[in-house]
Biopython code that builds the backbone (N, CA, C, O; Angstrom):
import numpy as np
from Bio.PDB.StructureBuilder import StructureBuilder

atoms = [
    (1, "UNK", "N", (8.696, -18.538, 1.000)),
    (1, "UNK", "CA", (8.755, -17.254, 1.674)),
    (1, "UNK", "C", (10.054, -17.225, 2.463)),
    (1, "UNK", "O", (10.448, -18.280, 2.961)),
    (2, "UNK", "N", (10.822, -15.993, 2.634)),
    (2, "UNK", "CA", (10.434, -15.018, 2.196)),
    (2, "UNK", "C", (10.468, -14.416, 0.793)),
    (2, "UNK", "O", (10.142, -13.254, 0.550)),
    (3, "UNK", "N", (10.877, -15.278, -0.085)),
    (3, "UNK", "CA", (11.901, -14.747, -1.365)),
    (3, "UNK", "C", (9.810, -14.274, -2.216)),
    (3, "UNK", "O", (8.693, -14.771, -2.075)),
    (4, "UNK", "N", (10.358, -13.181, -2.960)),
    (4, "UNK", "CA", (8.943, -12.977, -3.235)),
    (4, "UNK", "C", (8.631, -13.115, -4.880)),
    (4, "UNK", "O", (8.270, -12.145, -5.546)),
    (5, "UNK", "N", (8.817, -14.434, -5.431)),
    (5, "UNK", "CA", (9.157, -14.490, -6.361)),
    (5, "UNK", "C", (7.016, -15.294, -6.798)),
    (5, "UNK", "O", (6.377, -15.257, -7.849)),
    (6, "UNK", "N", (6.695, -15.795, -5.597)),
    (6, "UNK", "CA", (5.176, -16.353, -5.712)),
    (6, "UNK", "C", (4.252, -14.895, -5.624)),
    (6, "UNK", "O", (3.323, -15.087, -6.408)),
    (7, "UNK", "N", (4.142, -13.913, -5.188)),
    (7, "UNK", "CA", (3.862, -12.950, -5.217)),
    (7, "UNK", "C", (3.959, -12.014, -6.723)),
    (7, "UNK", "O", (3.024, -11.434, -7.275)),
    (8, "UNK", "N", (4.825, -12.054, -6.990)),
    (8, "UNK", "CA", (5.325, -11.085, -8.571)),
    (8, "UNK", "C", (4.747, -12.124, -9.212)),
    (8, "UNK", "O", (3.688, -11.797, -9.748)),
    (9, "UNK", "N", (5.026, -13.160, -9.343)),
    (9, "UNK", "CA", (4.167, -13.861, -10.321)),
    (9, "UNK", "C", (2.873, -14.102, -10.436)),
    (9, "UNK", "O", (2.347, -14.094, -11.549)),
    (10, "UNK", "N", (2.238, -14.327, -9.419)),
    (10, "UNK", "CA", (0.602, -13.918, -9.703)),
    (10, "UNK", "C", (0.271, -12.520, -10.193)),
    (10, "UNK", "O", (-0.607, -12.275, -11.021)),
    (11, "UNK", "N", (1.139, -11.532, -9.541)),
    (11, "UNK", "CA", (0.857, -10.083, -10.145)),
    (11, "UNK", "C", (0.861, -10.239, -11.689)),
    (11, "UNK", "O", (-0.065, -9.897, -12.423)),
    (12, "UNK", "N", (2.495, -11.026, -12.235)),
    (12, "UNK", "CA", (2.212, -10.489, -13.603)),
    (12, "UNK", "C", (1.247, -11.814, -14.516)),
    (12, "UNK", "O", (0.930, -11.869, -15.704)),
    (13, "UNK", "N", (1.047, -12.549, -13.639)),
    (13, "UNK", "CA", (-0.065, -13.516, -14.847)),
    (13, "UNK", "C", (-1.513, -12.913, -14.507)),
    (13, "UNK", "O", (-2.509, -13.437, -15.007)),
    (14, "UNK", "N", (-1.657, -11.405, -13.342)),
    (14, "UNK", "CA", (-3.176, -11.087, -13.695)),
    (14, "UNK", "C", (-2.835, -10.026, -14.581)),
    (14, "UNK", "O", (-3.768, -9.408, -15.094)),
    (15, "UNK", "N", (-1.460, -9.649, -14.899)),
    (15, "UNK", "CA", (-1.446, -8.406, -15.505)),
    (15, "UNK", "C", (-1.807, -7.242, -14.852)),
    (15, "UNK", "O", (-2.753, -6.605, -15.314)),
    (16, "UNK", "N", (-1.007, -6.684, -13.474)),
    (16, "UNK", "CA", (-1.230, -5.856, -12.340)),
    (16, "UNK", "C", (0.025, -5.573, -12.032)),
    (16, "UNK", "O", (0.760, -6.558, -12.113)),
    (17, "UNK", "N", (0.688, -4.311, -11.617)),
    (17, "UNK", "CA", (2.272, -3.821, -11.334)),
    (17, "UNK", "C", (2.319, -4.171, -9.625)),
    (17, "UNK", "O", (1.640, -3.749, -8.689)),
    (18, "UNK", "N", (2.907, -4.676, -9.667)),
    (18, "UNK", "CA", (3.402, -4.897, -7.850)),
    (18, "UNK", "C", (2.705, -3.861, -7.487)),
    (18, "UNK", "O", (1.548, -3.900, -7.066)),
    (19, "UNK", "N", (3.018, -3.411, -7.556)),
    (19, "UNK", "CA", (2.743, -1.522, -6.169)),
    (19, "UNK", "C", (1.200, -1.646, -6.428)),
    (19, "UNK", "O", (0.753, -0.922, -5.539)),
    (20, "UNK", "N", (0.577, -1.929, -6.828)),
    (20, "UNK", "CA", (-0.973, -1.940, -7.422)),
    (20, "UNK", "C", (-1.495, -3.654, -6.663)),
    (20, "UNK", "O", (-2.482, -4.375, -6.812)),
    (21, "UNK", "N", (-0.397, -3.730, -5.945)),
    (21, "UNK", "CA", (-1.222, -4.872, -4.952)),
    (21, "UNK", "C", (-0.889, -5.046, -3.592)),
    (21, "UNK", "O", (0.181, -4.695, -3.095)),
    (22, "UNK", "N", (-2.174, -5.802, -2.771)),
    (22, "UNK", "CA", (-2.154, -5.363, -1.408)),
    (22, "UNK", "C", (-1.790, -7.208, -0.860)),
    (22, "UNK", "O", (-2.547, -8.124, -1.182)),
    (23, "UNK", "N", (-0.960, -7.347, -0.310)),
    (23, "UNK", "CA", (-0.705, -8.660, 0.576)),
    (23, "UNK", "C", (-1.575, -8.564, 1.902)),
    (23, "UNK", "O", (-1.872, -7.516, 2.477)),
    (24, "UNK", "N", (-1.952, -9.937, 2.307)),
    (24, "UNK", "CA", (-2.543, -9.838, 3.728)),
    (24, "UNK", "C", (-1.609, -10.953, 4.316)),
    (24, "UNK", "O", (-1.296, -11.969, 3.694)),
    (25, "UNK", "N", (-1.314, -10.729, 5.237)),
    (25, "UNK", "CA", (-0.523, -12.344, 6.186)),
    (25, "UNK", "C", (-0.022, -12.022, 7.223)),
    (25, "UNK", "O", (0.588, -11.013, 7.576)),
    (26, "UNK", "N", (-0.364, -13.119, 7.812)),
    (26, "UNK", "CA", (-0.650, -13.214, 9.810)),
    (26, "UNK", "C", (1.236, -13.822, 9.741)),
    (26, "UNK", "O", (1.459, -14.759, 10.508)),
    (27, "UNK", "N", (2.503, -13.307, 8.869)),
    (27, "UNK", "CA", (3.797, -13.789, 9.410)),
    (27, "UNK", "C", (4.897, -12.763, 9.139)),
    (27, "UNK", "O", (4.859, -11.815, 8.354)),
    (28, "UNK", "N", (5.968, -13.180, 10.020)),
    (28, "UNK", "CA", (6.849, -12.398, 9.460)),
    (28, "UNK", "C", (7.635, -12.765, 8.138)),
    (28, "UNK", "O", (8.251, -11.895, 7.522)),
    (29, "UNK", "N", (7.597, -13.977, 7.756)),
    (29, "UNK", "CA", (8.144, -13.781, 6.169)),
    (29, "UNK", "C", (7.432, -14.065, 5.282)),
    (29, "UNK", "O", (7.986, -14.212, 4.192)),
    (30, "UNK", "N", (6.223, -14.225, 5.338)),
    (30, "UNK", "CA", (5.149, -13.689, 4.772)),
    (30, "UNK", "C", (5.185, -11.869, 4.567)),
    (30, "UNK", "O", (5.234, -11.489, 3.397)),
    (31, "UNK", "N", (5.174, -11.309, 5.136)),
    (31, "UNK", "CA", (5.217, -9.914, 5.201)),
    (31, "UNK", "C", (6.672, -9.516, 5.012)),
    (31, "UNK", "O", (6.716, -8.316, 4.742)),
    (32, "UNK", "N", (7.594, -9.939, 5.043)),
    (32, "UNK", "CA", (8.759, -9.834, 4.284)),
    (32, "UNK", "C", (8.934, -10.355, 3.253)),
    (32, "UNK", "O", (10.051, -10.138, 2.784)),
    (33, "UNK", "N", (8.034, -11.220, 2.441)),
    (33, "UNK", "CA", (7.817, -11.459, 1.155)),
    (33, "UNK", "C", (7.165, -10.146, 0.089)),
    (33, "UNK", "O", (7.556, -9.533, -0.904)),
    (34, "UNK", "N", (6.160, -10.160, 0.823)),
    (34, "UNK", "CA", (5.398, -8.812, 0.212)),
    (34, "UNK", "C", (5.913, -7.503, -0.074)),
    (34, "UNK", "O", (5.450, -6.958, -1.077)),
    (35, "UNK", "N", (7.020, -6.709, 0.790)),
    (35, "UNK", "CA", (7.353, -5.953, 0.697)),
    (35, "UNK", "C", (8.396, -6.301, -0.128)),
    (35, "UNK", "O", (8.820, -5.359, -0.798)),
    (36, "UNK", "N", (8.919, -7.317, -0.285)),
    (36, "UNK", "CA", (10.122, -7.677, -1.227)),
    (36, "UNK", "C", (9.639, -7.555, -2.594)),
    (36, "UNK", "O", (10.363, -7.570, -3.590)),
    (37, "UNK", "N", (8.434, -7.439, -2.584)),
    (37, "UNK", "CA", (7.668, -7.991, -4.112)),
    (37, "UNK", "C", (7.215, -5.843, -4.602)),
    (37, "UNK", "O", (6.903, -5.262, -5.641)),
    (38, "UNK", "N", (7.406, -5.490, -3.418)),
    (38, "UNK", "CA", (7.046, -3.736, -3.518)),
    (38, "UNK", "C", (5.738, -3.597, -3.180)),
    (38, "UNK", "O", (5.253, -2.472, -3.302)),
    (39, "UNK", "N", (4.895, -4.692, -2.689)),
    (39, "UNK", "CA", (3.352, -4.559, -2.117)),
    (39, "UNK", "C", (2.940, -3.775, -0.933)),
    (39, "UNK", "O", (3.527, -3.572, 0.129)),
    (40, "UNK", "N", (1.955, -3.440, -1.307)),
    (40, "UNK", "CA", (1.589, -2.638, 0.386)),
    (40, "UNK", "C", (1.083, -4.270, 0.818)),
    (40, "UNK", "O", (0.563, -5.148, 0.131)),
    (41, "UNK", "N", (1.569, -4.228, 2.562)),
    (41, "UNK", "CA", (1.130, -5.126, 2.807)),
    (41, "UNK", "C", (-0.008, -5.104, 4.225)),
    (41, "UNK", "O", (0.143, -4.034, 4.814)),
    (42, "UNK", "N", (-0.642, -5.628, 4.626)),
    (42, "UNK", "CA", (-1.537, -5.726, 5.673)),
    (42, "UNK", "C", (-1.365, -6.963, 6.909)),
    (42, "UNK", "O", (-1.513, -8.175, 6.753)),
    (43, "UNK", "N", (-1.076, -6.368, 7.920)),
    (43, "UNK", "CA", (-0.817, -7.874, 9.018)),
    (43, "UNK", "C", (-2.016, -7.995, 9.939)),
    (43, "UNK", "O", (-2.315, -7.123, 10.755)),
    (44, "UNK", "N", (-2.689, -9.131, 9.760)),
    (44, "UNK", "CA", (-3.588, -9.888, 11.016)),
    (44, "UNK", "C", (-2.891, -11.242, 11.182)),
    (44, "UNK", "O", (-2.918, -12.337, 10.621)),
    (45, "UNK", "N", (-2.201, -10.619, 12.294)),
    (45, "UNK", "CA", (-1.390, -12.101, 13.182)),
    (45, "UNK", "C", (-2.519, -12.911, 13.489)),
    (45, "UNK", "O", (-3.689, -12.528, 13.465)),
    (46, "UNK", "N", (-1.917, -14.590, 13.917)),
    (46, "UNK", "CA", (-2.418, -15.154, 14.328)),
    (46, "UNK", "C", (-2.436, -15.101, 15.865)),
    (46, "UNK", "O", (-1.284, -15.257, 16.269)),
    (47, "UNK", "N", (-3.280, -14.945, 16.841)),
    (47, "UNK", "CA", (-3.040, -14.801, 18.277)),
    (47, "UNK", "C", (-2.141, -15.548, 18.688)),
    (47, "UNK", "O", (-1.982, -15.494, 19.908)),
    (48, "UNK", "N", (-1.402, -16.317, 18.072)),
    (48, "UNK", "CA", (-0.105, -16.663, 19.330)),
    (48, "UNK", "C", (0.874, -16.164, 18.471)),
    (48, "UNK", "O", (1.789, -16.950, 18.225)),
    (49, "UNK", "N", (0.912, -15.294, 18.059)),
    (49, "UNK", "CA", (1.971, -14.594, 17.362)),
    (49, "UNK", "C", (1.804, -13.070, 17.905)),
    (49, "UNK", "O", (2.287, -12.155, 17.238)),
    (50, "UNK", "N", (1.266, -12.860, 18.858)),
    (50, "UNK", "CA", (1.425, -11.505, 19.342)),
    (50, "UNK", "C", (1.896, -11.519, 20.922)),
    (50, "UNK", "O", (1.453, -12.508, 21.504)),
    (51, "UNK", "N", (2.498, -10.863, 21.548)),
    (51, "UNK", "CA", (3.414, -9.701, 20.841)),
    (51, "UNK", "C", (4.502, -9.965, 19.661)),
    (51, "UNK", "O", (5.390, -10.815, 19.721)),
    (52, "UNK", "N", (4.352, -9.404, 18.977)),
    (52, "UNK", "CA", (5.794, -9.434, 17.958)),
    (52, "UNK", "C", (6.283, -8.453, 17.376)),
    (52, "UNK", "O", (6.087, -8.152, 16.199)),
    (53, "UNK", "N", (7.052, -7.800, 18.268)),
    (53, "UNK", "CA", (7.358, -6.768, 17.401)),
    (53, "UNK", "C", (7.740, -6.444, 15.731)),
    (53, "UNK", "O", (7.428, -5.491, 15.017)),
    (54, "UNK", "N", (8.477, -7.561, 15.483)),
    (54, "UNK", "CA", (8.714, -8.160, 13.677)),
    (54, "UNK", "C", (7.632, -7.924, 13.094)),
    (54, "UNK", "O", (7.792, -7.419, 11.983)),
    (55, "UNK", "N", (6.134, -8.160, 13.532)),
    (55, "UNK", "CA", (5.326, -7.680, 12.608)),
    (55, "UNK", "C", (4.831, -6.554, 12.174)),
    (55, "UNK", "O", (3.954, -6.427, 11.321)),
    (56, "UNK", "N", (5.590, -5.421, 12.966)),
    (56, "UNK", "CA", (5.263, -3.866, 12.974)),
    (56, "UNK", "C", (6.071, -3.259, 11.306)),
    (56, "UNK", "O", (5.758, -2.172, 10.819)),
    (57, "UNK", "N", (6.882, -4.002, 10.792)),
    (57, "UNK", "CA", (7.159, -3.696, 9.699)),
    (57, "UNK", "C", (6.064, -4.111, 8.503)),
    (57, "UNK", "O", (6.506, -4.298, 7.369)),
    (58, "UNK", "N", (5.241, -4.193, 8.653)),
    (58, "UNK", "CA", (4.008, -4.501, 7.491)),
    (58, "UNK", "C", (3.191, -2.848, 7.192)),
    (58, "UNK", "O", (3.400, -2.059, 8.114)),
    (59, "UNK", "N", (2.688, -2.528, 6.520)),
    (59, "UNK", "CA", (2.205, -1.267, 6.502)),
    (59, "UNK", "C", (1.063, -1.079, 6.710)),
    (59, "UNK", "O", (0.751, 0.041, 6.307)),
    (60, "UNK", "N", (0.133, -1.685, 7.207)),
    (60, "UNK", "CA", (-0.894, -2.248, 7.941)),
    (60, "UNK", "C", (-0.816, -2.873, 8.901)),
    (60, "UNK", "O", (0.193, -3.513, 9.198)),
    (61, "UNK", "N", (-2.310, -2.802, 9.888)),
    (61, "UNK", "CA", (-2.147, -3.410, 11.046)),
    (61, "UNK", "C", (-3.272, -3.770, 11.289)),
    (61, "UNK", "O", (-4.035, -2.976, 10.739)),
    (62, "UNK", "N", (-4.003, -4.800, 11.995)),
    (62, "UNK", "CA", (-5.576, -5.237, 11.906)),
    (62, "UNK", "C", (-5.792, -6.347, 12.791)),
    (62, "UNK", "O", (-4.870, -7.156, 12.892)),
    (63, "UNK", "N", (-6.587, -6.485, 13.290)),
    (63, "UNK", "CA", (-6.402, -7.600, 14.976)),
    (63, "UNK", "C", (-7.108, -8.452, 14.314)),
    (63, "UNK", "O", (-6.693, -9.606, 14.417)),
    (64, "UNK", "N", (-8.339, -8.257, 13.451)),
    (64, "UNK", "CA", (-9.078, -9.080, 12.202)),
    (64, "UNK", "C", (-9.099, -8.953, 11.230)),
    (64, "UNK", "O", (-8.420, -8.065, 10.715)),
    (65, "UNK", "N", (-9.952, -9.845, 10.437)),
    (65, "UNK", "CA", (-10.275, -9.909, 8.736)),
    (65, "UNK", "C", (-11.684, -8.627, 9.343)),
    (65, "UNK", "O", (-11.765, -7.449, 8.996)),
    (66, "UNK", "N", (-12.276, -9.098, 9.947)),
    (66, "UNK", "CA", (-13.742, -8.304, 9.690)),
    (66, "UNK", "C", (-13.354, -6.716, 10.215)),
    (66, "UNK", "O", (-14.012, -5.780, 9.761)),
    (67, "UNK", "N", (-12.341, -6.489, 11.112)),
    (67, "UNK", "CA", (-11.800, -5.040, 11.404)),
    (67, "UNK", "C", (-11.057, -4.504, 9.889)),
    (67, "UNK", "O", (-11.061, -3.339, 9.491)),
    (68, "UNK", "N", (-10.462, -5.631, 9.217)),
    (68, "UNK", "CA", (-9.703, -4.725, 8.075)),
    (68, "UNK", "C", (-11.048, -4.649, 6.798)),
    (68, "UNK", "O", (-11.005, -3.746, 5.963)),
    (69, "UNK", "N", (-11.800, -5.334, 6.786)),
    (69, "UNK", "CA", (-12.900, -5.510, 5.545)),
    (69, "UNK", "C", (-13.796, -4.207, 6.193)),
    (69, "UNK", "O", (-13.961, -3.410, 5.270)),
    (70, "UNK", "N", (-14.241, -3.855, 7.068)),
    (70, "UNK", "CA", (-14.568, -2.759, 7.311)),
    (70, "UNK", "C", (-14.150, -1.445, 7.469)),
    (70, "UNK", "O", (-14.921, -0.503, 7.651)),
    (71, "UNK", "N", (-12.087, -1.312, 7.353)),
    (71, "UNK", "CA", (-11.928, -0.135, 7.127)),
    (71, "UNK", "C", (-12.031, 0.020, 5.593)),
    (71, "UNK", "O", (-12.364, 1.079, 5.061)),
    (72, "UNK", "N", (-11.726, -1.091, 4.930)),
    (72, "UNK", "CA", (-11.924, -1.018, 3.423)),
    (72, "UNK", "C", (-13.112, -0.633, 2.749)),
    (72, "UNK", "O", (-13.024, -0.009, 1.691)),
    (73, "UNK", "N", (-14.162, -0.918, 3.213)),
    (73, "UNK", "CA", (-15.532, 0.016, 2.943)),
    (73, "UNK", "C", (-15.749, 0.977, 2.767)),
    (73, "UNK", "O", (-16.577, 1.509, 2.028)),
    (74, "UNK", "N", (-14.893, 1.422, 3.554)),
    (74, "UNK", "CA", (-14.443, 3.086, 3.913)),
    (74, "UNK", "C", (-14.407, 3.426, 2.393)),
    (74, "UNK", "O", (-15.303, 4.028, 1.801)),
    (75, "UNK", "N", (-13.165, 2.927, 1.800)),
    (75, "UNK", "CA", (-12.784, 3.273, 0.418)),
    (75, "UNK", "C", (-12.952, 2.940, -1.131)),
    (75, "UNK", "O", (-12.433, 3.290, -2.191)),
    (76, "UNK", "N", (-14.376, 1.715, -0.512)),
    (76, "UNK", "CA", (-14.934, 1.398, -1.631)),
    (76, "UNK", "C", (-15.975, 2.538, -2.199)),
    (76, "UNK", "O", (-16.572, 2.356, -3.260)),
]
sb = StructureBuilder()
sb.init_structure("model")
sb.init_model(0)
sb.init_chain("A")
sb.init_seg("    ")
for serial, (resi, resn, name, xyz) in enumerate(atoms, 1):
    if name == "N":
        sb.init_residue(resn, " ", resi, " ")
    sb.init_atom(name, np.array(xyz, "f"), 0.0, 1.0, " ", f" {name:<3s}", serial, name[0])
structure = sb.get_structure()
């Protein structure tokens, strides 16, 4: 990370287009991987990683797993 070359490649060995996948990761080049790869991505920092402003570039935002698995319900 950040180079997003582990990302595109799981995409294309499930046979899935970048943009058709969602990254989750509590970093900043983690989440600058993802977007490198064209992913929407989702950030739940790890608590000693907040404040950070660096992580406001993710396109998601989520203080948890169980806060983001429940807006996703939403859209299941």
């Amino acid at each position: 990370k950040p180079h997003p070359a582990v990302y595109l490649t799981v995409a294309e060995n499930l046979g899935v287009k970048s943009t058709k996948c969602l990254v989750i990761e509590d970093s900043f080049n983690g989440i600058i991987s993802g977007l490198a790869a064209k992913m929407k991505v989702v950030c739940i920092p790890e608590k000693t990683h907040f404040p950070n402003q660096r992580l406001a570039v993710a396109d998601f935002h989520f203080e948890t797993m169980a806060e983001m698995l429940k807006e996703l319900q939403a859209y299941i």
